[in-house]
PALO-435770 format. One record per atom (N, C-alpha, C): residue in three letters; x, y, z. Coordinates in pm, whole numbers, padded with zeros to 5 digits, always signed. Atoms other than C-alpha are relative to their C-alpha. Layout:
ALAXYZ;...
***
This chain:
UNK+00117+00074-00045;UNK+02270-02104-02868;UNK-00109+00098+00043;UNK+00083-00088-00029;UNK+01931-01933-02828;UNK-00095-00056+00111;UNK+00095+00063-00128;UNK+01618-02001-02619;UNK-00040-00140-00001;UNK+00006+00148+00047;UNK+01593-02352-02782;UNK+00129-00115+00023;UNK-00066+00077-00057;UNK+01853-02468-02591;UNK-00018-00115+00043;UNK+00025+00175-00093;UNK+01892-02867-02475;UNK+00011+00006+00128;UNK+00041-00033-00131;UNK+01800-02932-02160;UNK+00162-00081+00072;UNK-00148+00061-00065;UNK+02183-03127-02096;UNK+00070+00099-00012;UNK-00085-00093-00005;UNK+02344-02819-02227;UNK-00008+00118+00081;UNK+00012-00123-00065;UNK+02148-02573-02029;UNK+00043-00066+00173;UNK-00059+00026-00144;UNK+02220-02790-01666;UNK+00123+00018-00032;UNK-00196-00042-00055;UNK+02592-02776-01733;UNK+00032+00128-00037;UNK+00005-00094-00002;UNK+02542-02445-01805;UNK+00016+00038+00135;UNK+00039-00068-00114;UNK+02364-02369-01492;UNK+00076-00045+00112;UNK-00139+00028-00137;UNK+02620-02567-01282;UNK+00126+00032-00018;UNK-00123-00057-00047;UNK+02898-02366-01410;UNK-00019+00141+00004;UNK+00090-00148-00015;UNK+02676-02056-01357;UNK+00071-00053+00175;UNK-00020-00023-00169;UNK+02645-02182-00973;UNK+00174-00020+00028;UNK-00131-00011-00025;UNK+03040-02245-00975;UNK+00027+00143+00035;UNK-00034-00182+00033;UNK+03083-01865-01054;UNK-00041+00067+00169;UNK+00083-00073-00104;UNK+02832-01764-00808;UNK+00083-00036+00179;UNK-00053+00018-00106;UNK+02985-01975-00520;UNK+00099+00048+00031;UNK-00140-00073-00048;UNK+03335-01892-00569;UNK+00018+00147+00024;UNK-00009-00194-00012;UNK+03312-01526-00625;UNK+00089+00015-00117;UNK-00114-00042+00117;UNK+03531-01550-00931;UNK+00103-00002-00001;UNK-00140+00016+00002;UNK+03862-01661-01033;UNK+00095-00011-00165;UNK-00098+00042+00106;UNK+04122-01650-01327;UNK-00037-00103-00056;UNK+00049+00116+00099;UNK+04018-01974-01466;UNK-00113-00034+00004;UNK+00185+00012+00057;UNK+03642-01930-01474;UNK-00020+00064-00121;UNK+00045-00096+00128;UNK+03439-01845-01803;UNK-00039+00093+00039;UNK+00061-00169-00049;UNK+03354-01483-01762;UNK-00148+00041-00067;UNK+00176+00037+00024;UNK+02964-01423-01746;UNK-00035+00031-00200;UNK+00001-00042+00118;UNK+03017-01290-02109;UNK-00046-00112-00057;UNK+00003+00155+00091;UNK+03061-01644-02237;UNK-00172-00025+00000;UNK+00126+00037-00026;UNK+02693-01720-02114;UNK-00094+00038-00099;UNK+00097-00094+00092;UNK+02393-01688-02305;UNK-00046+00051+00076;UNK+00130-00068-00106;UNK+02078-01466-02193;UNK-00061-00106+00078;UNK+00064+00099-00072;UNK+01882-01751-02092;UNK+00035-00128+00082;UNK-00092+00086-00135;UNK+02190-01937-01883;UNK-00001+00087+00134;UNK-00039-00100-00111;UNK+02232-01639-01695;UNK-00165-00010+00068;UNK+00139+00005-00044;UNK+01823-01600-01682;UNK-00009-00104+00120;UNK+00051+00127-00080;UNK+01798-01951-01547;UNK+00069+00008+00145;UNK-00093+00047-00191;UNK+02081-01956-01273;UNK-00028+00152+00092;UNK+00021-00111-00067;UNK+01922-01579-01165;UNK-00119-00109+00065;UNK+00101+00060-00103;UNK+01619-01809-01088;UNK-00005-00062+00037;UNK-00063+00090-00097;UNK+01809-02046-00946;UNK+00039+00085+00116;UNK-00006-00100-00113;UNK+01928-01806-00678;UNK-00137+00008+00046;UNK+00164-00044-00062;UNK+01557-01717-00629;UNK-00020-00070+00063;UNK+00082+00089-00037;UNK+01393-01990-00622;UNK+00077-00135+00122;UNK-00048+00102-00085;UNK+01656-02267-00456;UNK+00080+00052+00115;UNK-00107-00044-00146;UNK+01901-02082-00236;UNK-00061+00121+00033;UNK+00085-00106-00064;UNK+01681-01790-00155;UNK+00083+00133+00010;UNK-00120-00136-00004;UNK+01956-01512-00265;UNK-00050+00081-00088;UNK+00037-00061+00102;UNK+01729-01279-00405;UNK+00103+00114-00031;UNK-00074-00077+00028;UNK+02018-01022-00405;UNK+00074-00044-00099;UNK-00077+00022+00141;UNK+02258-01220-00623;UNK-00181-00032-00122;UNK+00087+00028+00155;UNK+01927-01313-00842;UNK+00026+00165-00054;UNK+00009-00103+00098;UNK+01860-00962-00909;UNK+00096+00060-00059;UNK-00166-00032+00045;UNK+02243-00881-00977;UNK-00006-00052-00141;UNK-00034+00068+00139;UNK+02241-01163-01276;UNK-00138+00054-00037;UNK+00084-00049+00118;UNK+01890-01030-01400;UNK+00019+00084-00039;UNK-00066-00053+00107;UNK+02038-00757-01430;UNK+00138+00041-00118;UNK-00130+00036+00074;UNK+02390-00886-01608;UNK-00092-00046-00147;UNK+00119+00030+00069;UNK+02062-01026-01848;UNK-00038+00132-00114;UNK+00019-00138+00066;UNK+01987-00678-01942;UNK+00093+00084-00057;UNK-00148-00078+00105;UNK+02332-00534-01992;UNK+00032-00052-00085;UNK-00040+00141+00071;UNK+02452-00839-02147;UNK-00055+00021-00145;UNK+00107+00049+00056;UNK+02157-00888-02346;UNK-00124+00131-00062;UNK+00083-00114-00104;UNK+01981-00529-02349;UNK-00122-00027-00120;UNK+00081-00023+00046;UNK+01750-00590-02646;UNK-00116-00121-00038;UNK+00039+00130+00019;UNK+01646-00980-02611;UNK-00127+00030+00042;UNK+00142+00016-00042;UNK+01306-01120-02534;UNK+00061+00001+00177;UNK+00001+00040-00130;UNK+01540-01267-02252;UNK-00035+00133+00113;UNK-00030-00085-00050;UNK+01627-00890-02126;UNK-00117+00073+00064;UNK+00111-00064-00025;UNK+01289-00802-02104;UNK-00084-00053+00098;UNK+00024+00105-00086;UNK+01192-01102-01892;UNK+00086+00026+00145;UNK-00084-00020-00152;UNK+01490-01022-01643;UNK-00015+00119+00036;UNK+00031-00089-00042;UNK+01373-00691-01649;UNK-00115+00039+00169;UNK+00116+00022-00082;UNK+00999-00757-01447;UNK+00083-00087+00069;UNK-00105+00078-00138;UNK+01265-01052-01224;UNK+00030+00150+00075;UNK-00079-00076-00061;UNK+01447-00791-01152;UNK-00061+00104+00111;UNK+00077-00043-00080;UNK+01176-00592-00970;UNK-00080-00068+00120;UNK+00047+00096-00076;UNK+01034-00917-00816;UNK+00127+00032+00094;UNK-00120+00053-00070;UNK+01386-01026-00684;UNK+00057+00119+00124;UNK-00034-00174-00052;UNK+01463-00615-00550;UNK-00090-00035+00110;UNK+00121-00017-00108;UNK+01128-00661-00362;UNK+00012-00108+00057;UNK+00006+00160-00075;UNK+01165-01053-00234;UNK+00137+00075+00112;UNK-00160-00041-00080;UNK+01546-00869-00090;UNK-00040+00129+00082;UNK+00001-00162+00006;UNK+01342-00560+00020;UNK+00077+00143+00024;UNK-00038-00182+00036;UNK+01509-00288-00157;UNK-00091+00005-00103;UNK+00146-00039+00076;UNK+01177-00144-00236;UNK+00065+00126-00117;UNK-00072-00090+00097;UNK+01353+00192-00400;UNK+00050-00092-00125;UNK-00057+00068+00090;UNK+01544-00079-00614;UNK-00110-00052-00105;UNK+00090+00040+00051;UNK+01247-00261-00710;UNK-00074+00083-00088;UNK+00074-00077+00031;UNK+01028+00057-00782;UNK+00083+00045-00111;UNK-00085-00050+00108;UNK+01318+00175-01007;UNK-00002-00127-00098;UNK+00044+00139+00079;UNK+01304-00152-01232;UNK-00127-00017-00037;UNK+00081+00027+00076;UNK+00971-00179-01226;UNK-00079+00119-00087;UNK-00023-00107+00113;UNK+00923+00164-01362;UNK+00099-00005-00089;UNK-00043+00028+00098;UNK+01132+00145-01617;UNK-00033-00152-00115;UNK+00119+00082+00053;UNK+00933-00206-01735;UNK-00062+00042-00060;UNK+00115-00078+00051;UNK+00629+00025-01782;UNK+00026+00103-00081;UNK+00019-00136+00076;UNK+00809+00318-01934;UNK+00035-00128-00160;UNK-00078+00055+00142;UNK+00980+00024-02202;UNK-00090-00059-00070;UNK+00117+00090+00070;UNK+00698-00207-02247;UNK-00168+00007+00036;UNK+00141-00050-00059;UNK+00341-00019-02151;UNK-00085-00088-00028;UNK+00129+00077+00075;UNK+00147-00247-02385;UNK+00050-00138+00068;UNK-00017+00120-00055;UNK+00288-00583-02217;UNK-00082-00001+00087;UNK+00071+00057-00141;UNK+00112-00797-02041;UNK+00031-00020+00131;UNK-00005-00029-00169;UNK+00299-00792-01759;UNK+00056+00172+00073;UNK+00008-00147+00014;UNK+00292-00398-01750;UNK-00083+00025+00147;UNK+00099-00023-00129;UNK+00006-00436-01514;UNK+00072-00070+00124;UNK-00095+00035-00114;UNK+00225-00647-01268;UNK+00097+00076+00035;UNK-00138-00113-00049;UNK+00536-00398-01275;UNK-00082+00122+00077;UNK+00064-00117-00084;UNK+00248-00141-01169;UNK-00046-00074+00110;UNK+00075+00032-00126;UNK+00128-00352-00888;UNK+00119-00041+00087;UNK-00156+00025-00102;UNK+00529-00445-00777;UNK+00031+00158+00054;UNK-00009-00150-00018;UNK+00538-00053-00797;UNK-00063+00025+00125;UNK+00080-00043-00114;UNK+00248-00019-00593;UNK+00051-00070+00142;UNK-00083+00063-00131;UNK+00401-00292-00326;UNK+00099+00079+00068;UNK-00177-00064-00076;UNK+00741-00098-00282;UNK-00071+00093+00083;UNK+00012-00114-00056;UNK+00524+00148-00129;UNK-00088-00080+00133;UNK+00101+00019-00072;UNK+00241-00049+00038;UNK+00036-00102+00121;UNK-00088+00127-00093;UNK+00478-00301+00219;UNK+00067+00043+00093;UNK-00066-00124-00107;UNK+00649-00015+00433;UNK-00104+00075+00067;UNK+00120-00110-00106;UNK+00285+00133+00579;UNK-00021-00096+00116;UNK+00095+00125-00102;UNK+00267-00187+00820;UNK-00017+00058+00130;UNK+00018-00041-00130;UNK+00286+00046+01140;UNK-00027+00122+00007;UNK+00099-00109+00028;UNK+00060+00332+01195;UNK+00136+00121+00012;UNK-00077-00098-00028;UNK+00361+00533+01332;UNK+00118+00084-00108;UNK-00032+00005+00127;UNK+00534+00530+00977;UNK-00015+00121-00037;UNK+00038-00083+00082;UNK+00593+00814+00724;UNK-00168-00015-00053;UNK+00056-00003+00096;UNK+00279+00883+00607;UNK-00030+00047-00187;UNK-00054+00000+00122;UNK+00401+00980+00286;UNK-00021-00121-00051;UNK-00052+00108+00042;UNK+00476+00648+00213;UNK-00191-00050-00076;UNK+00082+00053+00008;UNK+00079+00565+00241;UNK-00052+00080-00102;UNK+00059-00046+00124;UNK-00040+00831+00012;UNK+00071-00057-00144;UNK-00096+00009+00124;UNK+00238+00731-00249;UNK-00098-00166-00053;UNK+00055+00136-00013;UNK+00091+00351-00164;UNK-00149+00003-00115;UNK+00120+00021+00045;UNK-00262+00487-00250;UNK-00049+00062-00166;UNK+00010-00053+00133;UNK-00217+00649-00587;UNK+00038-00102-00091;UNK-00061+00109+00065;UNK+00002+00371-00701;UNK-00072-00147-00074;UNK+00143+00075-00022;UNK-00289+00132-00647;UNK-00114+00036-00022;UNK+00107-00077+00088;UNK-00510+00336-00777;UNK-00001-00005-00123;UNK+00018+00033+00150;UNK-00369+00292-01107;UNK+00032-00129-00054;UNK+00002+00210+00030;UNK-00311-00070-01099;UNK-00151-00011-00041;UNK+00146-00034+00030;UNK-00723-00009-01076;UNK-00067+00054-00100;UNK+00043-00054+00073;UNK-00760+00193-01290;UNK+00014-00030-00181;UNK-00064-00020+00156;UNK-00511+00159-01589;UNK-00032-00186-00001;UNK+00038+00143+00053;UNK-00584-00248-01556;UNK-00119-00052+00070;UNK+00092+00072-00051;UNK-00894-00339-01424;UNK-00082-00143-00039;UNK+00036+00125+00044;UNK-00921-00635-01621;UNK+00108-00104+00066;UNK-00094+00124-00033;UNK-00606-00805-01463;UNK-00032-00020+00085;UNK-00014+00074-00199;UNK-00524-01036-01160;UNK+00072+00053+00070;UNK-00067-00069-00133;UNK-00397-00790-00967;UNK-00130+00141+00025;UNK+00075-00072-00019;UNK-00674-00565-00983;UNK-00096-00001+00168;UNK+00092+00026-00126;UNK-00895-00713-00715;UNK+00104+00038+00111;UNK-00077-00009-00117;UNK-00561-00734-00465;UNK+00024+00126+00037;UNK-00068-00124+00019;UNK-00494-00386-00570;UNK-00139+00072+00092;UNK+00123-00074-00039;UNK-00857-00277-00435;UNK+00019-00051+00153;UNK-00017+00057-00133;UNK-00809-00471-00129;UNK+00092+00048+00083;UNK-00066-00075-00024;UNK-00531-00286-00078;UNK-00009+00122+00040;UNK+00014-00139-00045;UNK-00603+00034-00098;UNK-00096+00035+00107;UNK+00096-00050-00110;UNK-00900+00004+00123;UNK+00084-00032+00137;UNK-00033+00034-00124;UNK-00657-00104+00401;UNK+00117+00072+00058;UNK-00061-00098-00006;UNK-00424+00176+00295;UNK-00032+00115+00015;UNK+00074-00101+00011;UNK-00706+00396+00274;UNK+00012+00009+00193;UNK+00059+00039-00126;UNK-00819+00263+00641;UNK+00158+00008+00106;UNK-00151-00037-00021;UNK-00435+00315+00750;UNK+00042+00153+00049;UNK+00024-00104+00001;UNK-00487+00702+00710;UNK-00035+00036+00137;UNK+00071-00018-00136;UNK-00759+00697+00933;UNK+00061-00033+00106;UNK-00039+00041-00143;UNK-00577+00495+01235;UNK+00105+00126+00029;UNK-00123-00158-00019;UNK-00303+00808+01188;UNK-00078+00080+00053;UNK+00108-00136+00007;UNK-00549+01070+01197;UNK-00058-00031+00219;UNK+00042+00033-00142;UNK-00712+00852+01524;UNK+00106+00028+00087;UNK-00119+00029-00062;UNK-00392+00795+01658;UNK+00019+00161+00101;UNK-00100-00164+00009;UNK-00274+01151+01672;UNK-00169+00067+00122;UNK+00150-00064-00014;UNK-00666+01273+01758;UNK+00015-00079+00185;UNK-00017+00024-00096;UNK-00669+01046+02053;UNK+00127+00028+00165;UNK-00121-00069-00066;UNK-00321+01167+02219;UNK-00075+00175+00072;UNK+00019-00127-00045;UNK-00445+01570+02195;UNK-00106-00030+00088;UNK+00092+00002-00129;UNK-00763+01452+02364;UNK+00008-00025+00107;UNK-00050+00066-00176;UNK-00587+01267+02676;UNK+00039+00150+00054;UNK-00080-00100-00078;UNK-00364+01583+02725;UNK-00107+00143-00047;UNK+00109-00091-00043;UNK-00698+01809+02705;UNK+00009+00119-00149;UNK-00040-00075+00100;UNK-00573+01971+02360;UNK-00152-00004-00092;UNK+00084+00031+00113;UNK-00926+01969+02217;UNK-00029+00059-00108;UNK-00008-00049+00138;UNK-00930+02209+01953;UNK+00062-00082-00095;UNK-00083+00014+00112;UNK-00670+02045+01797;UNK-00079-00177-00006;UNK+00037+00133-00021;UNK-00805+01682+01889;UNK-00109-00010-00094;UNK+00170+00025+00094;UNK-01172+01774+01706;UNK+00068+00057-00162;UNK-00053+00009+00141;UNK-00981+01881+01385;UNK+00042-00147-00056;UNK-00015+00133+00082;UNK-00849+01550+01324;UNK-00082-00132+00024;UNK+00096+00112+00053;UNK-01134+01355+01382;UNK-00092+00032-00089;UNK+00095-00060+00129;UNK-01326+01562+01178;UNK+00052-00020-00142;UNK-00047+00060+00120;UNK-01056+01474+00909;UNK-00078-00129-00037;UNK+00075+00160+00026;UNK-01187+01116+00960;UNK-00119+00008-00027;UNK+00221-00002-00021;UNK-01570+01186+00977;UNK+00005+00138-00156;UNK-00020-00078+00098;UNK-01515+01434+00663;UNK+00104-00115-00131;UNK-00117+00036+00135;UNK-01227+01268+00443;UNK-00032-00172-00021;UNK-00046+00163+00015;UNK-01246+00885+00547;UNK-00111-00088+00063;UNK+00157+00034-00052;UNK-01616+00817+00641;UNK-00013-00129-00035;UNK+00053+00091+00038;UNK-01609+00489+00460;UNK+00091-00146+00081;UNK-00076+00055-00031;UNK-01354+00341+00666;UNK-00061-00003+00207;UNK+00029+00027-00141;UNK-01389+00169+01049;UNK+00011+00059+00124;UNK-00015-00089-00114;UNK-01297+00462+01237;UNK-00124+00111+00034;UNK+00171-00117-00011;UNK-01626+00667+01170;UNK-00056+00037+00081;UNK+00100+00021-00111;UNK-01810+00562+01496;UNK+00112+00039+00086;UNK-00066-00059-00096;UNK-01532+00596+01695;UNK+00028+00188-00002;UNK-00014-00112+00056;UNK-01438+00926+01528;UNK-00127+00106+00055;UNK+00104-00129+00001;UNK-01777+01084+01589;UNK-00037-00006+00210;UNK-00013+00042-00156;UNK-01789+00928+01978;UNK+00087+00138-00007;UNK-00103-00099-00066;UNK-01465+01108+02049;UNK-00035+00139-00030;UNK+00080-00107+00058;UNK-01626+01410+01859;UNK-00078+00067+00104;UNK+00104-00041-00099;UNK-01899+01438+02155;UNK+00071-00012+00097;UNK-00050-00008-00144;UNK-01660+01373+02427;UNK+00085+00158+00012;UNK-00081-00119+00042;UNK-01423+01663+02289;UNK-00111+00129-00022;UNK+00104-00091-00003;UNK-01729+01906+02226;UNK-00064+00027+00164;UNK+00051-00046-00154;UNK-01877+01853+02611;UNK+00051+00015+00045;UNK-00125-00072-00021;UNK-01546+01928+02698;UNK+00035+00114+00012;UNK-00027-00087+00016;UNK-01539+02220+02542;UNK-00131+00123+00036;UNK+00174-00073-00007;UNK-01958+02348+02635;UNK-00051+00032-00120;UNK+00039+00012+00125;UNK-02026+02267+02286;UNK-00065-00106-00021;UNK+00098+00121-00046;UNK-02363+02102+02396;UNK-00028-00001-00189;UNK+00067+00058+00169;UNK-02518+02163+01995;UNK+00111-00068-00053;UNK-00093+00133+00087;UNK-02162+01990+01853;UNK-00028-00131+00051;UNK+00034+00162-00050;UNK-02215+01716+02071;UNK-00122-00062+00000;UNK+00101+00031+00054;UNK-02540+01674+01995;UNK+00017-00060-00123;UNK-00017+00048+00132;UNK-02454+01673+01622;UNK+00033-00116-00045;UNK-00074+00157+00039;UNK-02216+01383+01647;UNK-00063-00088+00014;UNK+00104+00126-00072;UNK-02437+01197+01833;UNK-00072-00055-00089;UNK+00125+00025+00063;UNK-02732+01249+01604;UNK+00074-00094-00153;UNK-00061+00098+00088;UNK-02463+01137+01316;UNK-00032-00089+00033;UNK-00039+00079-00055;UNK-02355+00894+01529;UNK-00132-00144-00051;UNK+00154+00040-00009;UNK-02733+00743+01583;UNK-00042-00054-00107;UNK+00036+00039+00098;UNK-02792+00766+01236;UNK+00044-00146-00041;UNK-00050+00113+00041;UNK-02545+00537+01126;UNK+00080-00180+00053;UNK-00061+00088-00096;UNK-02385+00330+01399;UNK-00076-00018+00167;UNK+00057-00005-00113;UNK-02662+00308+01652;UNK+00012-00147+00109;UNK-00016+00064-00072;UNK-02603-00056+01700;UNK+00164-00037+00046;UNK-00154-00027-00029;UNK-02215+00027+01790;UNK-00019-00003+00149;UNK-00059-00075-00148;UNK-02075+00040+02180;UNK+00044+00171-00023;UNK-00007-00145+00000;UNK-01977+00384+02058;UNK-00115+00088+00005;UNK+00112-00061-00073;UNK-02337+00482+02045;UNK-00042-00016+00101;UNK+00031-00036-00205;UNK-02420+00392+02367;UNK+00112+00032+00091;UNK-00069-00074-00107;UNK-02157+00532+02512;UNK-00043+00161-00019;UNK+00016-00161+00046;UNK-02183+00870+02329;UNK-00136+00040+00040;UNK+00162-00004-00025;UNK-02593+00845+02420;UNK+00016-00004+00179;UNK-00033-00002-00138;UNK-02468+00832+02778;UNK+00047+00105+00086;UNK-00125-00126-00091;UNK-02211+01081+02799;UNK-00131+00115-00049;UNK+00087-00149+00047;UNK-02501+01349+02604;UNK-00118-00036+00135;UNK+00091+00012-00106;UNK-02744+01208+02844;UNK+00004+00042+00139;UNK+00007-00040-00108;UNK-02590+01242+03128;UNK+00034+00171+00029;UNK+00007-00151-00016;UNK-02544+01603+03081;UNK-00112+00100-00023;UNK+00157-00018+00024;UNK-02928+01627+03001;UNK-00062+00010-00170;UNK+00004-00051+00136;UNK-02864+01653+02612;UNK-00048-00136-00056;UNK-00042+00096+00051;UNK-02940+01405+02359;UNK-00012+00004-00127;UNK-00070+00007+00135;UNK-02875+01343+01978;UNK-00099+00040-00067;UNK+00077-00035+00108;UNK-03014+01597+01740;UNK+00051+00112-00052;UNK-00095-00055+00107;UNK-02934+01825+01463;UNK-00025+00181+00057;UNK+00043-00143-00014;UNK-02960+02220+01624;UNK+00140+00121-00070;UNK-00075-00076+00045;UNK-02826+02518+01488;UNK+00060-00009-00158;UNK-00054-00023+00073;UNK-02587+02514+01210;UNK+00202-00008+00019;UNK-00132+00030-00009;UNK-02221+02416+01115;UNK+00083-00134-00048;UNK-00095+00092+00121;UNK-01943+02143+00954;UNK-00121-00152+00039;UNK+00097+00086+00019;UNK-02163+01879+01120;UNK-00112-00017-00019;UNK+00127-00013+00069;UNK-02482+01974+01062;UNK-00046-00027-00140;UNK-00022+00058+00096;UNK-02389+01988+00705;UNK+00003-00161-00059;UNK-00033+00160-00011;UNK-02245+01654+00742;UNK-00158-00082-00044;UNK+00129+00069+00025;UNK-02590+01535+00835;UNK-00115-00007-00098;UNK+00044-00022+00112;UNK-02779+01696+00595;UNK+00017-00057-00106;UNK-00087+00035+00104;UNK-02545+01593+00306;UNK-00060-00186+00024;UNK+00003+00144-00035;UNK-02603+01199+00459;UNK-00178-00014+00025;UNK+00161+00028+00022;UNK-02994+01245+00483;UNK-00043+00010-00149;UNK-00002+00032+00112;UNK-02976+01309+00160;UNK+00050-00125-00136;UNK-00082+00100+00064;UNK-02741+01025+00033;UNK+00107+00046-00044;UNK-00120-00089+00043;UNK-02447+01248-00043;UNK+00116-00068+00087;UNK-00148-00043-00115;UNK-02219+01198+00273;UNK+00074-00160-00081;UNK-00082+00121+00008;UNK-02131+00786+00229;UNK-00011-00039-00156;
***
């Protein structure tokens, strides 16, 4: 029997599929062999979809593929099989499946989905700033070529939406970390990583804060022209922020206030952004 199966033969199929599944297997069951591809298919998305066992689903999608390894079905339980991995999250599992999708069937249409399940296994593990960041760069390349290599599909847009929040993810690290050395007075090391942010990740919501803390960490250090600099950033772009009037406060009250003197990474900066270069 092929994919043109009757719809009476494929339910008593699929209810001696769920027999199997319940018992765990016994001496007088048919052995999954007996099954076609598309019995096994069906009662994998029976698991899915009705009893919510994406682990046994992805088990029979892939009994689908061994079974079956060169069907239309096999190729179908292939992309399951990356869903089902990721609904159970074993992202590694998933990512392995759905690469191999893309290396088998590049030109398929759902090629661009196995790259955006790809990109998930990664982007679904950044949810807390404290996280490998590894994980987020892996996230942002991944999603980058969902963008890139399909920008005509429906995953494109999610994929952009994504990355800007994986991009913007970076930055809260970078803050994170930046804000700590500054409590415990570490400012050298504190103005390096906001300068990552105000240098690498300018397009993202930490900017204003980034260049604030910038001027608190500079008058800190009697680095009235840096703190100037930030400011005058600052000014430029985020004047109607609480971070500019704070930062216009703290330069003020030390008699300084926001403008570009001397020479150096922010000066540049500004330059580069009077021109239209920086954002």
């Amino acid at each position: 029997m092929g994919i043109s199966r009757s719809r009476t033969g494929l339910v008593g199929a699929i209810s001696a599929l769920a027999v199997l599944a319940a018992c765990g297997g016994g001496s007088n069951e048919a052995p999954l062999e007996s099954f076609t591809a598309e019995e096994i298919y069906r009662q994998a998305e029976f698991q899915l979809e009705n009893r919510r066992r994406a682990d046994d689903a992805a088990a029979l999608f892939a009994d689908v593929e061994r079974l079956y390894p060169y069907s239309e079905w096999a190729k179908r339980a292939l992309i399951m099989q990356a869903y089902a991995f990721h609904q159970d999250k074993d992202y590694e599992s998933s990512r392995s499946a759905a690469q191999r999708y893309i290396d088998f069937y590049p030109a398929d249409e759902d090629a661009a989905y196995a790259q955006y399940l790809l990109a998930l296994s990664y982007y679904d593990q950044i949810d807390l700033v404290g996280r490998d960041q590894g994980l987020t760069y892996q996230a942002l390349q991944s999603l980058r070529t969902v963008i890139e290599r399909y920008p005509d599909s429906e995953y494109a847009q999610s994929a952009i939406l994504k990355f800007d929040l994986a991009f913007n993810h970076l930055a809260a690290k970078e803050m994170e970390i930046g804000r700590y050395y500054l409590k415990h007075s570490h400012f050298t090391s504190a103005i390096n990583r906001f300068r990552v942010v105000v240098e690498d990740f300018q397009t993202t919501t930490h900017t204003a804060e980034a260049l604030y803390r910038l001027i608190e960490a500079y008058l800190s250090l009697g680095l009235d022209q840096e703190a100037q600099a930030a400011g005058a950033i600052l000014g430029y772009n985020y004047q109607s922020t609480e971070w500019y009037d704070d930062g216009f406060k703290l330069l003020q009250g030390q008699g300084l206030k926001p403008e570009i003197l001397g020479t150096g990474w922010l000066q540049t900066v500004y330059r580069q952004m009077i021109r239209g270069e920086w954002l």
